[in-house]
Structure formats: structure tokens, C-alpha cells
C-alpha positions as CSV (number, residue, x, y, z in Angstrom):
1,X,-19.6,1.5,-40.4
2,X,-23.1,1.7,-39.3
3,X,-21.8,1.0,-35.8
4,X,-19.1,3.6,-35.8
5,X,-22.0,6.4,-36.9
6,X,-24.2,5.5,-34.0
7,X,-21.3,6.0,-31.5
8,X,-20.7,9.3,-33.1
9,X,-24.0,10.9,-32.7
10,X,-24.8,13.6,-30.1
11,X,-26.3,12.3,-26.9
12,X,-29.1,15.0,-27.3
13,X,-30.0,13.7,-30.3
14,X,-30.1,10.3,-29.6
15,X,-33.8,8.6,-28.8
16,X,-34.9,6.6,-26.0
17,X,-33.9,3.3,-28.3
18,X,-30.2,4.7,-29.3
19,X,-29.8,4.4,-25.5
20,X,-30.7,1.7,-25.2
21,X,-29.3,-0.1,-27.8
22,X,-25.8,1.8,-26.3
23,X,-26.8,0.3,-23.0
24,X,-27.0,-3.0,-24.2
25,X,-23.5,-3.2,-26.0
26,X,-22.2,-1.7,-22.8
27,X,-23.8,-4.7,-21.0
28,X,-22.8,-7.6,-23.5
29,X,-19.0,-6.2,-23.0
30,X,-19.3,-6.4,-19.2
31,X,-20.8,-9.6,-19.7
32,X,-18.2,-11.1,-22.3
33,X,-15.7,-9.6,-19.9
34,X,-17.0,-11.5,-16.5
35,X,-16.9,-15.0,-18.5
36,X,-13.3,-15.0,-19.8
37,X,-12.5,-14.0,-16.2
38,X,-14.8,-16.7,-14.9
39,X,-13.4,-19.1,-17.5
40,X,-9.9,-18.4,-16.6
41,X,-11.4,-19.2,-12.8
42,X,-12.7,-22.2,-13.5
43,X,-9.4,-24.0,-15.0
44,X,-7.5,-22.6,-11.5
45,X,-9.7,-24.2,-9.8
46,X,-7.5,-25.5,-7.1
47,X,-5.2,-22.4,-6.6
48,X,-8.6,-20.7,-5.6
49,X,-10.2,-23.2,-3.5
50,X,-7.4,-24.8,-1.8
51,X,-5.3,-21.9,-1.1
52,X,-8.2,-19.0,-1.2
53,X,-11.4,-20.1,-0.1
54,X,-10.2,-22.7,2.2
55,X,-7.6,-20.8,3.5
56,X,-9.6,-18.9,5.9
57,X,-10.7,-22.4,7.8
58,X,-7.1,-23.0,8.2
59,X,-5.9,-22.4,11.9
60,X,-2.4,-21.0,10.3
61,X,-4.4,-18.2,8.4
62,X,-2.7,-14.9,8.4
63,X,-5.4,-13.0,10.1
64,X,-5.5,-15.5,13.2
65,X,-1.4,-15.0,13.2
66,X,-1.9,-11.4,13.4
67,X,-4.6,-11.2,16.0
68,X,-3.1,-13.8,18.4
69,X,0.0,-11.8,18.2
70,X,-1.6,-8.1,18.8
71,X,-3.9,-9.9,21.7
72,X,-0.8,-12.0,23.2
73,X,1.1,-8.3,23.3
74,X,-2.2,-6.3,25.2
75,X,-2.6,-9.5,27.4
76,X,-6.1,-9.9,25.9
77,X,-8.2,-13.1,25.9
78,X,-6.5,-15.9,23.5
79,X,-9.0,-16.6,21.6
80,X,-7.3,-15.9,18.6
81,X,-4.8,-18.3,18.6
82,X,-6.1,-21.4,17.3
83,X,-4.9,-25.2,16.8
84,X,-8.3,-26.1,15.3
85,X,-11.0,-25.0,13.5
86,X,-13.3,-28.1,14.6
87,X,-15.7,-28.9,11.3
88,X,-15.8,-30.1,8.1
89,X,-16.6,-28.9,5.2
90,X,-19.4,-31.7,2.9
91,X,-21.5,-31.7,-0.2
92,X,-25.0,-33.1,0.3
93,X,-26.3,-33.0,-3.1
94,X,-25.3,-34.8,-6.7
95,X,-24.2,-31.8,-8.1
96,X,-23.3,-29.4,-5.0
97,X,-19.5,-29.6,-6.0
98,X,-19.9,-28.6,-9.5
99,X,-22.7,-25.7,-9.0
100,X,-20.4,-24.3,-6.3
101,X,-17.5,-24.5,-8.6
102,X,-19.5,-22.8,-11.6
103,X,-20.8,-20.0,-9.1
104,X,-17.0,-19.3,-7.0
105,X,-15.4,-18.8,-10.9
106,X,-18.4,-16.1,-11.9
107,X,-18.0,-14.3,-8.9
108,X,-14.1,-14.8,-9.3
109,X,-15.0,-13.3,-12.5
110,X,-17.1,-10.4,-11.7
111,X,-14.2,-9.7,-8.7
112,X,-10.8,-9.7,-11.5
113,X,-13.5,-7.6,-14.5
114,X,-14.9,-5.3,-11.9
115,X,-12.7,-2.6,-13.8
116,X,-13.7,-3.5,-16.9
117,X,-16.9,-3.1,-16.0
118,X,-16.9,0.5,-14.2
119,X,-15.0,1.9,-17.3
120,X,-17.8,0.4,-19.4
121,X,-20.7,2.0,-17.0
122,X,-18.2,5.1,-17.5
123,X,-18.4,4.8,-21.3
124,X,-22.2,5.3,-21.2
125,X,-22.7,7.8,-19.0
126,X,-19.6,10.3,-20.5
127,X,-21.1,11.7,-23.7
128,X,-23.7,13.2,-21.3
129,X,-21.1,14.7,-19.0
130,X,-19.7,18.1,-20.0
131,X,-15.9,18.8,-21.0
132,X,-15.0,19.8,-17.7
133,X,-17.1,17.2,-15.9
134,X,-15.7,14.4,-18.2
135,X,-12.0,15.8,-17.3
136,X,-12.7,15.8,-13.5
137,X,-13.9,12.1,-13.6
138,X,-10.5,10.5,-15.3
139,X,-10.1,9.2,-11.8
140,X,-13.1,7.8,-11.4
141,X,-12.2,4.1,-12.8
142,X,-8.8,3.8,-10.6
143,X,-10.5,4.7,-7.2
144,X,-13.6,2.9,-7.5
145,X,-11.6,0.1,-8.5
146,X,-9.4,0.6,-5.4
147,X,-12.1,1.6,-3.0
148,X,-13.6,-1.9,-4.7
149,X,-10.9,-4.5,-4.0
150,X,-9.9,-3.2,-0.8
151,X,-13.0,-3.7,0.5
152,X,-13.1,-7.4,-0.8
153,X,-9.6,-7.7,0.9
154,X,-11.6,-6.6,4.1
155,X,-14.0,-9.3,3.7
156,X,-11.7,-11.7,2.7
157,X,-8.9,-10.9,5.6
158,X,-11.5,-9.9,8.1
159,X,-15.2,-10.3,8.5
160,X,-14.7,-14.2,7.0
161,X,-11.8,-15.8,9.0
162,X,-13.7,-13.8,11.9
163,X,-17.2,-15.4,10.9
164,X,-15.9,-18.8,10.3
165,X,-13.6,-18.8,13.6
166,X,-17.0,-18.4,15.8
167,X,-19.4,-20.0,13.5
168,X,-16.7,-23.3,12.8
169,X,-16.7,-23.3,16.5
170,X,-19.5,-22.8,17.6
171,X,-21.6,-25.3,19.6
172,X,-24.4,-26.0,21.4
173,X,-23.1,-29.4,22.8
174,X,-20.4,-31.7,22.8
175,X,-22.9,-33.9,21.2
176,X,-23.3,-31.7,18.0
177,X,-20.5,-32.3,15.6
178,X,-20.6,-29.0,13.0
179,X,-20.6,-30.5,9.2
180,X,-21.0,-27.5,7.4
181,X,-22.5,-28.0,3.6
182,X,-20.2,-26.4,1.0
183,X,-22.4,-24.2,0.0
184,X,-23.1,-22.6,2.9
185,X,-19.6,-21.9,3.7
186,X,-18.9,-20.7,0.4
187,X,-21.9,-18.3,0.3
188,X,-20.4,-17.0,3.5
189,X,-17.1,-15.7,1.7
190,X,-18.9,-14.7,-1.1
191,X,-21.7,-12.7,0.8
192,X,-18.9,-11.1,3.2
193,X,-16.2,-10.2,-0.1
194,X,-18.9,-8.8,-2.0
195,X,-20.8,-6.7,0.3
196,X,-17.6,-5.5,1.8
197,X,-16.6,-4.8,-1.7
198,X,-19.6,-3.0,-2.2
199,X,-19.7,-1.2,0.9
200,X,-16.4,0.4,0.5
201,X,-17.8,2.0,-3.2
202,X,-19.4,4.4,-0.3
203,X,-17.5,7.5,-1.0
204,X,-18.1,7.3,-4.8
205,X,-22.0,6.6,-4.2
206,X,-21.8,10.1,-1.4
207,X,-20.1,11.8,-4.4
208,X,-22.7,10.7,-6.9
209,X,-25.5,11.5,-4.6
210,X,-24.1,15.3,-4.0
211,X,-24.1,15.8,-7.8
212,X,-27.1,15.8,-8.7
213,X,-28.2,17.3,-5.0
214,X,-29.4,14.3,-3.0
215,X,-27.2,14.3,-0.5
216,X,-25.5,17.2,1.6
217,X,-22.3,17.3,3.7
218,X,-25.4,19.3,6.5
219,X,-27.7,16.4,5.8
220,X,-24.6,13.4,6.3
221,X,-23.6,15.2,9.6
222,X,-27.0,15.5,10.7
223,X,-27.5,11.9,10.4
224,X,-24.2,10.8,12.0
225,X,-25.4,9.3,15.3
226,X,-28.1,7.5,13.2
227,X,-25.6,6.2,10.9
228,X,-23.3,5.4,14.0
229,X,-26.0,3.3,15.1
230,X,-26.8,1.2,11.5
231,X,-22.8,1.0,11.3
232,X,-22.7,-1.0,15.2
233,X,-25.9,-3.2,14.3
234,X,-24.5,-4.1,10.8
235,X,-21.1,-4.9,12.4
236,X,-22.8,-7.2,14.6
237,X,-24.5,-9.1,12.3
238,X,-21.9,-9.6,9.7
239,X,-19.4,-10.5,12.4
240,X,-19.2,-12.5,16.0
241,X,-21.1,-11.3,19.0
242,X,-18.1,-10.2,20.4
243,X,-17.0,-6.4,21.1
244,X,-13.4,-7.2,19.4
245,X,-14.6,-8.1,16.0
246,X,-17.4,-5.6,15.9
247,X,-14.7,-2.9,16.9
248,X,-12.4,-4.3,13.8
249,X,-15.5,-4.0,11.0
250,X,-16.8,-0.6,12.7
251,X,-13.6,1.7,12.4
252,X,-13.2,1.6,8.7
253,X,-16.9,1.7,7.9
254,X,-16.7,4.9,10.3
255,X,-13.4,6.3,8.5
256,X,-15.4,5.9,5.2
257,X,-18.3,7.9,6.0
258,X,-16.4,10.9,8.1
259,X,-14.2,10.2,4.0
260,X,-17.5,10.8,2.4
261,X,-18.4,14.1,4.4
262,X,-15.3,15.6,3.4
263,X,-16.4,14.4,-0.5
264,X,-19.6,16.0,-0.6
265,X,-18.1,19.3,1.1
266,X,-15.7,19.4,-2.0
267,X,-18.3,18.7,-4.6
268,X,-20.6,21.3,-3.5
269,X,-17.6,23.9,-3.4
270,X,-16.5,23.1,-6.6
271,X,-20.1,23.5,-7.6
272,X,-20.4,26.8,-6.1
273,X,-16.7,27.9,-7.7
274,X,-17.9,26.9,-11.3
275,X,-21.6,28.5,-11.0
276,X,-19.8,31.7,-9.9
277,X,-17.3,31.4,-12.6
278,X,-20.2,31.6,-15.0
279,X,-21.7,34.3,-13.8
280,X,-18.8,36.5,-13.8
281,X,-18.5,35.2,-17.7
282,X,-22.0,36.3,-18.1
283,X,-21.3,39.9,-16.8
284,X,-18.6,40.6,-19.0
């Protein structure tokens, strides 16, 4: 009973602890949330290595299928059509296998609660929202969610099997054989899925930012050629040194940010129509 009061007092009356405390129920459910997921991870254990984390190093992956079809047809270079992906995969340490396994089933788990855990962020921040802000952010869970997991497709589909194509392959002589330590390939996937994932939360982060008036649709077009520029070097350091790959990573990035102009444009209109909707209230 004591719980259900606290959830029912007004935010502006609530102290610096009652947020807290609010704060940290909101974290414990996120948390509880990411370990049944993880837990449920762990037991599949060879559905998701076998089949998804390996399944990139496999010369049959979809992606290479795809790309040695597209560059067969334009009468590019073959290099994505592949019989072999020449290394192997080892575990150095004691207990490499099972720290890998324990780490691929949290992230697994953070990945399947992810929207859980945005409608829990959501939960905290909308009894400070007004009425009409709280109804215009319903969304707000299903896109960043979408946004979310198409990005970690796109790291999954794209930046690792092109990553582990050119890295796997890779060599500086015939004499160098690549044994690649397990966890090093699998912090490969997992750096690529979750900052793709992350990455693609960019027009929810431009439509945060506009908000509360740190960010412009003047100031994100006046920055574009910059933001051009970070978008080429970060494809090129996330991908192969090739023009193809960096190509494939750039245009979506580039899509996402022209997206995210067109957000902030919106919110600042909408801004403009409300503020001038009060002040004709306040006339009459």
C-alpha cells in the first residue's frame, strides 16, 4: 500500500530521494528483465552460437550470397563470393568458453529486453511530461524499438560478415596462419550489433535534443559536410578498407541523419503551433 501511494504522488512534489528511489525500481525492473532474457539465452546456447554468431564465418552466409550475386550482375570484382573463410576460431584461457558464454547470453539479453527497458525509462520520465506531451510520445516505445533492432540487424547482416570476411582473411604471409581467440571474434559481433543498434536510436536522440533546444534543424544542416566527413571515417573504421563496404555502412547512416533534419523541423513547428495556440487562449 505504501508502494502504491508513492507512485501516486505528484512529480512536483516529490524530493530529490522519491526520484530516486523511483529511479532505482525502474532500474531493478530493467535489470530483472535483462536476466530472464539472458537466462533464457544461456540454456539456447547452441541455436545462438552455432547458427547466429558463427554463422557469419560461414562462406554460405546470406549476406556473401547476396553480394556475390549483386557484384556477379554489375561485373564487379568477386570478392564476395567465397569457398573459405581461412581461420579458426580457439579459446586460450581455462575459462574463455564459459565467460564468453555468460557475456553472448547478457548481451542476448539486453538485445530481446531492450523494449522492456525503453518503456521502463518511459515510465520515469512521463509523470513529468504534460497531457499533450505524454499523448504525442505513445509511439515512442515501438520506434525506438524498431529504429533499435534494425540497426542490430545492420550490424549483424552487414558491418560483421563484412569485418570478418577481410579480417578472417587477412594476411601478412603465407606463413601466418590466423587463429582468432574467441573472444575477440565475439567482441567483434557484439561491438558492431550494439553500436549499430545504438547508432540507429539517432533520430530519437535529434528529437530529444530539439526538445529541450539543443539542437536545431539550422544547426544539423550547418554541420552536414562535417557530419559527412565523421560518417566516411567511421565507416572506415568499423568496416574494410574498401570503397564497397564503406559505401554499404555510409548510405543508411546518411539517410538517418537527412531523417533526423526532417525530425527536428517538425518538433520545432509543433512547438511554434502550441506556443501560439496559447497565446491566442490567453487573449481571449
Amino acid at each position: 500500500m505504501a508502494r502504491k501511494k508513492k507512485e501516486e504522488k505528484n512529480p512536483q512534489e516529490m524530493s530529490f530521494l522519491d526520484h530516486l528511489e523511483e529511479l532505482r525500481w525502474h532500474l531493478i525492473r530493467s535489470t530483472l528483465a535483462i536476466l530472464v532474457a539472458a537466462l533464457a539465452a544461456f540454456f539456447a546456447k547452441d541455436f545462438i552460437f552455432d547458427v547466429v554468431l558463427f554463422g557469419p564465418k560461414n562462406p554460405d552466409f546470406i549476406t556473401y550470397r547476396i553480394l556475390c550475386k549483386v557484384s556477379t550482375a554489375l561485373g564487379m570484382d568477386q570478392s564476395f563470393c567465397l569457398t573459405e573463410i581461412p581461420f579458426r576460431i580457439q579459446s586460450r584461457t581455462m575459462a574463455g568458453q564459459f565467460n564468453t558464454h555468460m557475456w553472448t547470453a547478457i548481451t542476448a539479453g539486453f538485445i530481446v529486453a531492450f523494449p522492456y527497458i525503453i518503456y521502463e525509462f518511459w515510465r520515469f520520465i512521463a509523470p513529468g511530461l504534460s497531457n499533450v506531451e505524454r499523448k504525442a510520445s505513445k509511439g515512442f516505445i515501438v520506434i525506438a524499438s524498431v529504429l533499435f533492432f534494425i540497426g542490430v540487424l545492420f550490424g549483424y547482416y552487414i558491418i560483421s560478415p563484412l569485418s570478418i570476411n577481410f579480417l578472417g582473411s587477412y594476411r601478412v604471409s603465407d606463413q601466418v596462419f590466423n587463429d582468432i581467440d574467441l573472444d575477440s571474434y565475439m567482441g567483434l559481433i557484439r561491438a558492431s550489433v550494439l553500436a549499430s543498434g545504438v547508432l540507429f536510436e539517432l533520430p530519437i536522440i535529434i528529437y530529444l535534443l530539439t526538445k529541450i533546444g539543443l539542437v536545431t534543424p539550422e544547426i544539423l544542416k550547418k554541420y552536414r559536410k562535417f557530419a559527412l566527413v565523421g560518417i566516411l571515417v567511421l565507416s572506415a573504421v568499423i568496416t574494410p578498407p574498401d570503397i564497397t563496404s564503406q559505401i554499404i555502412v555510409a548510405i543508411p547512416v546518411l539517410v538517418l541523419y537527412e531523417a533526423s533534419i526532417f525530425i527536428s523541423k517538425f518538433v520545432l513547428r509543433k512547438q511554434r503551433k502550441e506556443e501560439l495556440e496559447e497565446k491566442g487562449l490567453t487573449k481571449k
